[in-house]
N, C-alpha and C positions, 0 to 999 in steps of 0.2 A: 677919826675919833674926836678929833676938837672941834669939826664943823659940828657935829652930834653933841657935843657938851656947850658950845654956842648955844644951838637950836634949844637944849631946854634951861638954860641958865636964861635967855634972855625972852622966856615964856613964849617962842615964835610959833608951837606948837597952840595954840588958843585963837589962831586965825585961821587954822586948816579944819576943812566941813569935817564932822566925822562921816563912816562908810555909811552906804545906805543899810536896812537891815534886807535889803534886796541881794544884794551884795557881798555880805558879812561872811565871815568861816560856817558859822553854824546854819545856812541859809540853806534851804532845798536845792536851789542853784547851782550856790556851790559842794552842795553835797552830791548831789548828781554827776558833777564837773568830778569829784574828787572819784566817785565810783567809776567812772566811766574810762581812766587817768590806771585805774588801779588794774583794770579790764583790760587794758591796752599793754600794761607791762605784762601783768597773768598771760597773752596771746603771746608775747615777743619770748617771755622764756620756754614757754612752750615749744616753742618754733624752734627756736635752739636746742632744746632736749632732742627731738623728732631728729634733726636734720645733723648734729654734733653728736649727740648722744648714742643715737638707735640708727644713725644713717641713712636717714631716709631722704633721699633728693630731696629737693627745695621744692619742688612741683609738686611731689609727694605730701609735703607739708603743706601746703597751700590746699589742695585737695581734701586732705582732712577735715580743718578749719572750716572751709566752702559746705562740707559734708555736715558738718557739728552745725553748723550758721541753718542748712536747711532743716536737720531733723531737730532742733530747736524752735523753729520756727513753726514748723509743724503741728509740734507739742502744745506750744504756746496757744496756737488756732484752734487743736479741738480742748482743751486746758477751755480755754473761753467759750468754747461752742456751749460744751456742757455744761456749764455754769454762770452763761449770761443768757 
C-alpha cells in the first residue's frame, strides 16, 4: 500500500508509456481474448455437469464436445457456403 501511495504522491506514474490502444480492455484483441477465456470456462463446466452431474465417463464427455466441435463446424461451412 505505501509503495502504491509513493508511486502517485511522487507523480512516478507520468513516466510510464500508456497501453497501446492495440492492447487496451476495449480492443478486439482483447475482446476476443476475453470471449475466448469465457468459451473455455462455459467447456470446463460443462464437462463437470456431464461427468459429476449426469455420470457420464470422462471419455464420454470428451466425445460429446469432439461431437459438438464437428457438427458445429459443419454448420458453420454450409452457414458460409450459402451465403458467401
Amino acid at each position: 500500500k505505501t509503495d502504491f501511495i509513493n508511486f502517485v504522491n511522487d507523480q512516478e506514474w507520468k513516466s510510464i508509456e500508456p497501453v497501446s490502444s492495440w492492447f487496451g480492455p476495449s480492443s478486439l484483441l482483447m475482446s476476443s481474448m476475453s470471449a475466448l477465456f469465457q468459451l473455455s470456462m462455459w467447456i470446463r463446466h460443462g464437462h463437470g455437469y456431464l461427468t459429476e452431474n449426469l455420470g457420464i465417463p470422462v471419455w464420454g464427455s470428451y466425445a460429446v464436445f469432439g461431437l459438438a466441435t464437428l457438427f458445429s463446424g459443419l454448420i458453420l461451412g454450409l452457414v458460409s457456403e450459402a451465403f458467401g
